[in-house]
N, C-alpha and C positions, 0 to 999 in steps of 0.2 A: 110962644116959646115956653112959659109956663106949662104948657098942658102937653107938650112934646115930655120935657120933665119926668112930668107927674107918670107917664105913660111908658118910659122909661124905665123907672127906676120899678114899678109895677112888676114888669116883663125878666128884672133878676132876681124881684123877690121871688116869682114862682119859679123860675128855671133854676134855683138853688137846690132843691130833693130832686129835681127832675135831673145834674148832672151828678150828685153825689148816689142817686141810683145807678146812673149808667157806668160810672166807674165801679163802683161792685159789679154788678153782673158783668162786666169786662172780666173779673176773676174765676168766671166760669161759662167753659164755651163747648159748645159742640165739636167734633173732627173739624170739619164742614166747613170753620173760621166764624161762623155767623153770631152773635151778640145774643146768647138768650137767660132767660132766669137762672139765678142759681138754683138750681135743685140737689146739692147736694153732694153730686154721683160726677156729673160732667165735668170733664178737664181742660185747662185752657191751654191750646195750641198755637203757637206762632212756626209759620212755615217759612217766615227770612230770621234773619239777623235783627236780635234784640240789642240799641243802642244806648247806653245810659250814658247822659249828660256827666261833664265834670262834676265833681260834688257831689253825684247822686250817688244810691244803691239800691241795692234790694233786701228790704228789709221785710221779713215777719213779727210781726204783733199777735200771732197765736200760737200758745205751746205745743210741743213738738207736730211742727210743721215745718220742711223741708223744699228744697228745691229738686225735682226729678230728671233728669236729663235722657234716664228710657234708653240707653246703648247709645246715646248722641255725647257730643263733647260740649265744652265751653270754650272758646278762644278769649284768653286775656291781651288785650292788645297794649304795649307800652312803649310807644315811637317804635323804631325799629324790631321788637322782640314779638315775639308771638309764642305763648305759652298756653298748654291743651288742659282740660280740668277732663276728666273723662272716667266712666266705672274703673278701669283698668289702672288708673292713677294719671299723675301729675307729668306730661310729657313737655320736653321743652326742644323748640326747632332749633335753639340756637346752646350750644356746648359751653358759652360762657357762662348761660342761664343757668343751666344745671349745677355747675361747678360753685356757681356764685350762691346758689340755694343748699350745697350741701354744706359749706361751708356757712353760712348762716346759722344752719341748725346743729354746726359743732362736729362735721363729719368729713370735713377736707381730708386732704390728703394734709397736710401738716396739724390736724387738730391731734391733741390724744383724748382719747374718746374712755370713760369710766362709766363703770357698771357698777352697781351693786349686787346685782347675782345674773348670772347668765343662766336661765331655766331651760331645758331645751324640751321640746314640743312631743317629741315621741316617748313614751312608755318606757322604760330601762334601757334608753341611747342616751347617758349624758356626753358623749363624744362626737355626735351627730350635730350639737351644734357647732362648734368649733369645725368642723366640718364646712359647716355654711360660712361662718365667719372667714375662714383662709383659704384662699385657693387650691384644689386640691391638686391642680397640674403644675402651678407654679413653682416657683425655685427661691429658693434663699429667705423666706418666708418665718418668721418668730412672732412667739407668742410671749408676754411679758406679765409676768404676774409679781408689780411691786408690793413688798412687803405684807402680801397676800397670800391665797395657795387656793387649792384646787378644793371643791368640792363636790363629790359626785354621790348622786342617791339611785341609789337600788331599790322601787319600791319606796318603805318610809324607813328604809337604815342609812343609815351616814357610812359615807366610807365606799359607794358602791365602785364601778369599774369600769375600763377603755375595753369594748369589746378588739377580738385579733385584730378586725378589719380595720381599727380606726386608729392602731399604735403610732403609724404616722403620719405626716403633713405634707403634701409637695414633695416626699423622697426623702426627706430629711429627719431627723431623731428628737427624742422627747430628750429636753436637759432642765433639769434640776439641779436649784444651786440652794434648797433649803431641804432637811429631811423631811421624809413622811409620816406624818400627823395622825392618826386614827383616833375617831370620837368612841369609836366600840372596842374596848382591851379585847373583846374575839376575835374581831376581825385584823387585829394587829398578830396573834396571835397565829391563826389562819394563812395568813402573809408569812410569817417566819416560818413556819411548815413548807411551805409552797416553795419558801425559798432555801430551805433545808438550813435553816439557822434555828439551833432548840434554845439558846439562853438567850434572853431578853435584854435589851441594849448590848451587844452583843454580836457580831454576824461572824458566830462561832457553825463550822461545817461538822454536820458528823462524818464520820468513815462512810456508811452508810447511804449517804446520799450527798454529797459532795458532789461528784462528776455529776449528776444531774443537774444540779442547781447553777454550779459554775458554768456548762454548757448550755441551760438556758438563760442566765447573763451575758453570756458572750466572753465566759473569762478561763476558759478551761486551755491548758497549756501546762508541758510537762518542762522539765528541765532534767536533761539525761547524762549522765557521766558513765564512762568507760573505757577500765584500764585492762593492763595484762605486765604482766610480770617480768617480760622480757625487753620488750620496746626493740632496741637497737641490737645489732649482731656483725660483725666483722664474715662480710662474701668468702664465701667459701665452708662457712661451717654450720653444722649441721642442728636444730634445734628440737628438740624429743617435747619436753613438757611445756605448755605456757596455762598459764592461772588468769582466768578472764573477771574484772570484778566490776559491779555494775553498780549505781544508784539514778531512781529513779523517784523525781520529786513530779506533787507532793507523793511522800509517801506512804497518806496515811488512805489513798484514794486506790481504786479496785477498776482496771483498764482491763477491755477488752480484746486488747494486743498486745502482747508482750514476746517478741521474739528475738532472738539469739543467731544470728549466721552465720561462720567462719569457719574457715580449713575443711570444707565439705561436709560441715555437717548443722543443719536445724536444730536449736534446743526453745522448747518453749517456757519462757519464766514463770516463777509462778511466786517470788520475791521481789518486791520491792528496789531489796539491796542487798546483796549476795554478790557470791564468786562460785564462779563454775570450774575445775580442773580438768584440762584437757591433757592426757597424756599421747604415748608413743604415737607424734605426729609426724616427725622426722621431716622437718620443713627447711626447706632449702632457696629457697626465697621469698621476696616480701609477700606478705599476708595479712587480711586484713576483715576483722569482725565486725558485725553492724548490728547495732539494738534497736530495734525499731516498735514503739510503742504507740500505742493508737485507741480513742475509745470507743469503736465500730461506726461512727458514724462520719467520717472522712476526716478528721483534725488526728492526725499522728507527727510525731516527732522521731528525729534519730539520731544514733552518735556511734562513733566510729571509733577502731584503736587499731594499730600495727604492729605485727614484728616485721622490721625491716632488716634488710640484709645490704651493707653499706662498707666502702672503704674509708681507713682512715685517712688522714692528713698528717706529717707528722714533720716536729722542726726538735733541733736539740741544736747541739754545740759541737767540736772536736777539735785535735789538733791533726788530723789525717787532712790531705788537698783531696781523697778520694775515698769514699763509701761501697763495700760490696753488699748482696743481701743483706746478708747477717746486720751487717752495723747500720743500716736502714730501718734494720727491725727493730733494732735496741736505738735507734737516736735517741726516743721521746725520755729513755732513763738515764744520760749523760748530765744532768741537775742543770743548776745556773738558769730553770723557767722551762727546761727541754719538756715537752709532753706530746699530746698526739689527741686526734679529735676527729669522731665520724663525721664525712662531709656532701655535701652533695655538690657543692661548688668550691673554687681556689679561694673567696672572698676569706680573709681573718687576720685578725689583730693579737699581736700578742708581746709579750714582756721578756727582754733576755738581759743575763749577765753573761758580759763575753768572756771575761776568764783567760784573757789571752791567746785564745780559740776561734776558730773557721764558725760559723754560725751553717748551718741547713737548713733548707725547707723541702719539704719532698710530698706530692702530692701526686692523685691519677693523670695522666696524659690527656684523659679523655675532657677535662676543667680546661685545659686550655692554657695559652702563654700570659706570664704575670710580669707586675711593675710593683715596682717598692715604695716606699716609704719608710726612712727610718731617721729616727729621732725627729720628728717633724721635717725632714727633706725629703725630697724627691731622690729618688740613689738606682744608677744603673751598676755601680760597681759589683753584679755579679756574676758568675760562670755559672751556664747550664748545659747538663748532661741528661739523655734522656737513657733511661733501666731498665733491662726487663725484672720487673719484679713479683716476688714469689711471696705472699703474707704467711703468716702462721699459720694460717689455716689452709694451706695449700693451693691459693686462689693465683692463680697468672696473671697480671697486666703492665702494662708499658707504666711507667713512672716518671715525670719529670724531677731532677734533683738538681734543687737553687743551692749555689757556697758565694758566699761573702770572698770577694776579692783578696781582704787584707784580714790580719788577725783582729777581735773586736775586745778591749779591753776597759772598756767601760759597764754600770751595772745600771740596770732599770731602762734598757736603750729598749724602744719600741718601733715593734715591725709590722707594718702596718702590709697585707698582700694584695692587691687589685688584679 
């Protein structure tokens, strides 16, 4: 038993270099699979799946030496999970993996994610990256820059810029809730030109180039007013001169349209804000002028005036039960509140002193049948007669004429007509 021993323990002393040989040349092999010398040059190949024990790894003990995988992957196995190591990167079979990893390294979807500078890779595209970072199809999409700001390089100056292509994100607009910053007083400079503002802190327009600037902001927009001298005229009578007077804001701005249309004739403006006189037009019905201002590139504005040609309305007082022309004509000057009012409809309110007097109202036929109101009641007590009637100005039409039943002798009584 002794020499069994003795003959033993022999047989590990020598097979000690003899197995820490064969484990090195294990680390370099022929294609082939076959066990040979290191020489240097030969790579070691495994043609199944390499298993490492619990606890194990794969460790290197010589500087920069790597593990090569050659266009092949790694499968990390973890119970159920199976996750790919491969040239191409880190793929994972299972969507919780992925989600579970991005969110580890701070990049969830509910992470907020900080930078200290965002460089972007191409040559004078600082807006290309942003680009990559946000969807470019997507919708509803922002970008937040707290108590920071933007800085973009052109080459090596500060201050560079969004080329056209990349003004927007998803369809949606760049906003700014802090002003812009320039590190170069040129380039800030350079900007206020561009933007046609000459005084610094400032975003004063010159005359000069306003419409440009405004219209490449998105802010150009006129505000037109437009009078004439006549407005209203009682049907039947005839109007010779009307005085057209215009103002067009801003006014300190140089429009590419500026026209004039009325009573058959085109005038082109060449003010601002003026008045034009149009004489012997001898206009006999409504008419109506249009200024239409525009800065040739489709954004125009317009504004309208009329002489209109209108019958009155007319109420007064009397002590007659009955009105011929004449005293139709003169009701509105009978006092106690009597007046008279171009209408287009019967609707009006008004204030009388009855004076011990019949009350009238007298308006066109063609308004239609009315109801009362007066002193805050509802009141049918009145007689109506219908007129042909004749105005001042020689105009014919049919007339309805309201009287108060009884005499009205009270003051401040209110007639309300529906």
């Amino acid at each position: 038993m002794r020499l069994l021993l003795t003959i033993l323990a022999a047989l590990f002393v020598c097979a000690a270099p003899t197995q820490a040989q064969t484990l090195k040349s294990l680390m370099f092999n022929s294609t082939n699979g076959q066990v040979v010398a290191n020489t240097g040059t030969n790579v070691l190949t495994f043609p199944f799946y390499i298993r490492i024990a619990d606890g194990a790894g794969i460790e290197s003990t010589y500087s920069g030496t790597s593990i090569d995988f050659d266009g092949e992957f790694l499968n990390l196995i973890g119970g159920s999970a199976v996750n790919i190591l491969s040239p191409n990167g880190i793929g994972f079979i299972h969507t919780n993996s992925a989600g579970a990893t991005r969110t580890n390294l701070g990049l969830g979807a509910t992470n907020n994610v900080v930078f200290n500078h965002l460089i972007a890779g191409a040559t004078n595209q600082p807006a290309q990256l942003l680009g990559n970072i946000i969807a470019q199809n997507g919708t509803g999409e922002e970008l937040h820059i707290n108590s920071g700001g933007f800085t973009f390089y052109q080459g090596t100056n500060a201050g560079g810029y969004f080329a056209v292509e990349e003004r927007s994100i998803g369809g949606g607009a760049w906003i700014w809730d802090s002003p812009f910053t320039f590190a170069n007083p040129s380039i800030a400079a350079t900007t206020r030109t561009n933007l046609g503002a000459t005084v610094i802190g400032n975003a004063v327009f010159t005359a000069t180039n306003a419409v440009a600037a405004r219209q490449a902001l998105g802010l150009q927009s006129y505000t037109n007013t437009l009078t004439n001298s006549v407005n209203d005229v009682e049907i039947g009578s005839t109007v010779s001169n009307v005085t057209i007077g215009w103002t067009i804001a801003p006014t300190d701005a140089t429009y590419a349209v500026r026209t004039l249309v009325g009573a058959s004739q085109t005038n082109s403006i060449t003010n601002n804000s003026s008045t034009l006189a149009r004489t012997g037009l001898a206009l006999t019905s409504n008419t109506t002028w249009t200024l239409t201002v525009g800065d040739g590139l489709g954004v125009t504005n317009t504004a309208t005036t009329s002489v209109n040609f209108l019958n009155y309305m007319i109420w007064g007082r009397s002590t007659n039960t009955t009105l011929d022309n004449t005293a139709i004509q003169n009701l509105h000057t009978n006092g106690g509140g009597s007046s008279r009012a171009f209408a287009t409809s019967r609707a009006r309110s008004f204030t009388m002193d009855g004076g011990g007097q019949f009350i009238f109202i007298a308006y066109p036929a063609g308004f239609g049948s009315a109801s009362f109101t007066v002193g805050g009641l509802p009141n049918t007590a009145f007689t109506l007669t219908t007129n042909s009637y004749t105005n001042a100005s020689g105009y014919v039409t049919n007339y309805l004429l309201y009287r108060t039943d009884t005499i009205q002798n009270g003051t401040g009584i209110n007639f309300v007509v529906q």
